[in-house]
VODREN-118480 format. One record per residue (C-alpha): x, y, z. Coordinates in steps of 0.25 Angstrom, whole numbers, padded with zeros to 4 digits, always signed. Layout:
% residues N
XYZ...
***
This chain:
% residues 234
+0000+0000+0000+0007+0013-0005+0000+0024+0007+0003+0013+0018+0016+0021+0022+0008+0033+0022-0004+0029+0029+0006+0023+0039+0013+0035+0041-0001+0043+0043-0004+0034+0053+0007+0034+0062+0007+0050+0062-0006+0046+0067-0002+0038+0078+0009+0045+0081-0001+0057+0084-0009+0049+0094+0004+0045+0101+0007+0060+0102-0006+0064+0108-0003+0056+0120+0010+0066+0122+0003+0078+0122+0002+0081+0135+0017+0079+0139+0024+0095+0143+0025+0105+0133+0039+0107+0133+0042+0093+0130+0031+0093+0118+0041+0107+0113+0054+0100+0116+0049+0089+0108+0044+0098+0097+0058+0103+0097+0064+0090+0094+0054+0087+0083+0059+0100+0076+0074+0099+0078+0072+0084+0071+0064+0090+0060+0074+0098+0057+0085+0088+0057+0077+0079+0047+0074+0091+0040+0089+0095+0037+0093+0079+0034+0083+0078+0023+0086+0092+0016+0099+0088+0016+0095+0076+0006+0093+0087-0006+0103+0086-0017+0100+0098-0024+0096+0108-0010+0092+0119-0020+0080+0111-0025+0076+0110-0010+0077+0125-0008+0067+0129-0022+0058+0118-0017+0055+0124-0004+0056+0138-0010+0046+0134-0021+0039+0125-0011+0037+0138-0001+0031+0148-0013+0020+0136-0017+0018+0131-0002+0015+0147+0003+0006+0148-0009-0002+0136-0007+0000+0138+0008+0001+0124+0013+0005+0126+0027-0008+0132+0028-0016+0123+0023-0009+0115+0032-0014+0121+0043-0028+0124+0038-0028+0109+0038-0022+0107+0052-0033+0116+0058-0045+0110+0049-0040+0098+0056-0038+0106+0071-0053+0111+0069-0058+0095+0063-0050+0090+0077-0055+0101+0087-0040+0102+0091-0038+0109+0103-0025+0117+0102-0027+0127+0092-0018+0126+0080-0012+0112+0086-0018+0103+0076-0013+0111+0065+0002+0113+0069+0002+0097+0071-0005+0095+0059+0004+0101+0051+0019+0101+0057+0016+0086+0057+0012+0084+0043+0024+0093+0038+0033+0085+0048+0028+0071+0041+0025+0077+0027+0038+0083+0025+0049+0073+0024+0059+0064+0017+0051+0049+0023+0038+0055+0018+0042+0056+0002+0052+0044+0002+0042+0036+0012+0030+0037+0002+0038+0036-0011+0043+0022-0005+0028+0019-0001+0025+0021-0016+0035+0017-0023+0041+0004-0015+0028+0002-0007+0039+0002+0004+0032+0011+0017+0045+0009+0025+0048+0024+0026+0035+0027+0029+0032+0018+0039+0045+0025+0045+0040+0039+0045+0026+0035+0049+0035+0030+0062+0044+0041+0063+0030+0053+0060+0022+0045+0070+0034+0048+0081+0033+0063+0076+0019+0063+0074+0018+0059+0090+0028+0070+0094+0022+0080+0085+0007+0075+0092+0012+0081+0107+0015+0093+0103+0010+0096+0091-0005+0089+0093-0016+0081+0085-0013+0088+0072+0001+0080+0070-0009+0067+0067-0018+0075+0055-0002+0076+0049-0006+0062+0045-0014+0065+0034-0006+0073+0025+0006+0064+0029-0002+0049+0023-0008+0059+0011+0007+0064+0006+0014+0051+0008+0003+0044+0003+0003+0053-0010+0018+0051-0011+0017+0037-0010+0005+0036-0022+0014+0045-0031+0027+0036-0028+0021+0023-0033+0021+0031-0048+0034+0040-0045+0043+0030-0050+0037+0029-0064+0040+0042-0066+0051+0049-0055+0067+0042-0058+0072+0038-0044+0084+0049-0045+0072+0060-0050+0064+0054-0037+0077+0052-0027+0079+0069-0031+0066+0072-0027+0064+0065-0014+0078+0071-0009+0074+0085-0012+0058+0082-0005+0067+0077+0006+0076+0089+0007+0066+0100+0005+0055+0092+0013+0067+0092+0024+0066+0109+0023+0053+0107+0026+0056+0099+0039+0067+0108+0046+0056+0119+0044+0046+0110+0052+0057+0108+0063+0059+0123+0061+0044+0126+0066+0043+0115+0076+0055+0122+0084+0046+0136+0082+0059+0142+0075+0051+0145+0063+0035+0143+0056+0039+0136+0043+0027+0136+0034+0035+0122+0031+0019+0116+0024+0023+0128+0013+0036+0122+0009+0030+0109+0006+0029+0110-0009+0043+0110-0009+0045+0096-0010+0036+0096-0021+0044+0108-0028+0056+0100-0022+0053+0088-0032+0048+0096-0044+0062+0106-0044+0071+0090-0043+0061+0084-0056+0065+0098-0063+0080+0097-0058+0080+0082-0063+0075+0087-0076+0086+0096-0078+0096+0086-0077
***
């Protein structure tokens, strides 16, 4: 089944949620301590996987491009239209909370190397091994982000099992079309500006800045049409 890695993942985010509600209650400087730690590690994985690029100037126009069209459409705003049509759905009782988990936990899972290469696998190999490691790995995060972030973190499921699984439909044509070095190029460079994207997650979960990081997500899609036209070129 070519979703079942996704569908996984989306269901250990899930879980992962429910965990976390039972840590809720533990003392507010612990739940920012941990918070903290969250965002310092974000930005660690975010530096090793921009550090995959092999042409850095790609990455750069991609999130230049990918800022310009994500302001226009304004995604991160959509975002949270979404997260507080959810707060209202949910009767959520801290104002605002749903939201913020909602979407810091969707970008968090959304936004990264396992996610592309894990689905493409999926679709391309039937093999849901790298999935079935992030679904782990987001369900540890999903818990953490759950006690201090709240109920929203589990509604990041839904885009998470969408994306993936749309990745994972598109990956059992790809390689009928894509050569694997055209399709090796593109996945280093998602990687690489998808990893911009994470240090300005950690960035925001420290409070250092308010990175509208949603609107620089048509980057990675700029990001694989600029290393098609590169390939072209050659």
């Amino acid at each position: 089944m070519v979703l079942l890695g996704a569908i996984v993942n989306g269901m250990a985010i899930i879980f992962g949620t429910l965990l976390g509600k039972l840590l809720e209650r533990i003392p507010e400087s612990m739940k920012n301590t941990v918070m903290n730690a969250i965002g310092l590690a974000l930005m660690l994985l975010g530096v090793q996987m921009g550090l995959r690029s092999e042409n850095f100037l790609i990455v750069i126009l991609s999130l230049v491009i990918g800022a310009v069209a994500g302001e226009w459409i304004n995604i991160e705003d959509k975002f949270k239209r979404a997260g507080d049509w959810l707060e209202r759905r949910a009767g959520a009782g801290r104002q605002g909370s749903l939201s913020l988990g909602f979407v810091t936990a969707s970008l968090v899972f959304v936004v990264g190397a396992m996610a592309i290469l894990g689905s493409l696998d999926s679709g391309i190999k039937g093999n849901h091994e790298i999935l079935y490691t992030k679904a782990i790995m987001d369900g540890f995060i999903a818990m953490i982000l759950t006690s201090t972030l709240g109920i929203g973190v589990m509604f990041s499921a839904i885009p998470v099992v969408l994306y993936q699984g749309a990745i994972a439909l598109l990956a059992t044509q790809i390689t009928r079309f894509v050569p694997d070095a055209l399709l090796n190029d593109c996945i280093a460079e998602m990687t690489a500006a998808g990893g911009v994207m994470i240090i300005g997650i950690g960035l925001n979960l420290l409070g250092i800045t308010k990175i509208k990081v949603a609107n620089l997500l048509p980057g990675i899609l700029v990001a694989v049409l600029l290393v098609i036209l590169v390939h072209n070129f050659r």
